[in-house]
C-alpha positions as CSV (number, residue, x, y, z in Angstrom):
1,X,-7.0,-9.8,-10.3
2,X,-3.8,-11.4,-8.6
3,X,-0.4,-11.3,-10.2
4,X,2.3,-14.2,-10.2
5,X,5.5,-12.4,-11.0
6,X,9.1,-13.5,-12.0
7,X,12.0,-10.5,-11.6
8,X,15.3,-11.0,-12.7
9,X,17.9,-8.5,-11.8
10,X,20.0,-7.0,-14.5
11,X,23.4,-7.4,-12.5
12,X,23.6,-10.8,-11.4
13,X,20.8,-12.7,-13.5
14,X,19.3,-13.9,-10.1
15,X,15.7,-14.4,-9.9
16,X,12.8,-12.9,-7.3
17,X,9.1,-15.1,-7.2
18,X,6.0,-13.2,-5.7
19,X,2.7,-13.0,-5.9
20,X,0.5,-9.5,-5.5
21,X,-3.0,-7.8,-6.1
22,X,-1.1,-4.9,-7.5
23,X,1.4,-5.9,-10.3
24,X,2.6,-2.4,-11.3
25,X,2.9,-0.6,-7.6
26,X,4.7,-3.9,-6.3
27,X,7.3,-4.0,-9.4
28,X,7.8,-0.3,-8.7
29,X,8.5,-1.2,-4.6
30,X,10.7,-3.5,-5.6
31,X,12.8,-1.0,-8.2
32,X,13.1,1.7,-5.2
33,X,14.3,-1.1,-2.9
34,X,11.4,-1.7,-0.6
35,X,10.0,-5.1,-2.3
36,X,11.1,-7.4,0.4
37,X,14.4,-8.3,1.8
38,X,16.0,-10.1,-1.3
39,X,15.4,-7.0,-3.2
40,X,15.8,-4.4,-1.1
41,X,19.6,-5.5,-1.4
42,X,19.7,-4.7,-4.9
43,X,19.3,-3.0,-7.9
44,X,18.0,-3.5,-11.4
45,X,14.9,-5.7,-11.3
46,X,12.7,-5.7,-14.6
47,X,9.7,-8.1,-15.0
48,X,10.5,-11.0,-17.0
49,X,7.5,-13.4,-16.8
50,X,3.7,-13.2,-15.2
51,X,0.6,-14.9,-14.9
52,X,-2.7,-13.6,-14.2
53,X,-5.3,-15.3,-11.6
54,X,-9.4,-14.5,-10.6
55,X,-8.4,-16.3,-7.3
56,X,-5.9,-14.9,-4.7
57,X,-4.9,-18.6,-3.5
58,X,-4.0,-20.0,-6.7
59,X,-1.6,-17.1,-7.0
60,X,-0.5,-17.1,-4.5
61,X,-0.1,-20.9,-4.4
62,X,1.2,-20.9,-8.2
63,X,4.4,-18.7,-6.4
64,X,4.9,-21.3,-4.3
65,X,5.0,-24.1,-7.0
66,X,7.4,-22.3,-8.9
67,X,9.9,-21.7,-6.3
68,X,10.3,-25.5,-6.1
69,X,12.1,-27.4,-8.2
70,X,9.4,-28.7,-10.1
71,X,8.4,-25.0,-10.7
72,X,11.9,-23.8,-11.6
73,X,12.6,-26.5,-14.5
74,X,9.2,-25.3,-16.1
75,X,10.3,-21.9,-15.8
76,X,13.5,-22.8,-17.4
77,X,11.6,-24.8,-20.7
78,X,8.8,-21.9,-20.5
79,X,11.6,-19.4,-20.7
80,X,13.9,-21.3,-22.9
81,X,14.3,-18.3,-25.8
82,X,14.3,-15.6,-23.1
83,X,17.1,-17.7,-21.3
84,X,19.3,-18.4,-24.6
């Protein structure tokens, strides 16, 4: 199973996109600082939003849709009551 995975960070609201094979170790990377370079600069991330694929490219290729800006204004209606 592939994960597509939204993080926001508790601090500054701000918003991390990826994609993984391993939802929980990656979240947990990502908490000690060792996710990736816009994480690793920051503390706080909790998991806000996922979605679960069979197929490694359409996860992978869903996390790149939704860091366009198509992708972010359905992420803002999909998460309109989370947002509010």
């Amino acid at each position: 199973m592939y994960w597509t995975y939204i993080l926001e960070n508790e601090v500054d609201k701000s918003w991390y996109i990826g994609a993984t094979s391993n939802l929980e170790k990656r979240i947990e990377e990502h908490q000690r600082g060792h996710g990736g370079a816009t994480t690793g600069m920051k503390v706080g991330w909790k998991l806000i939003y996922c979605e679960g694929y069979i197929n490694k490219e359409d996860a992978f290729g869903r996390e790149k849709f939704l860091k366009s800006g198509s992708g972010r204004r359905f992420l803002k209606k999909q998460l309109a009551y989370y947002l509010a």
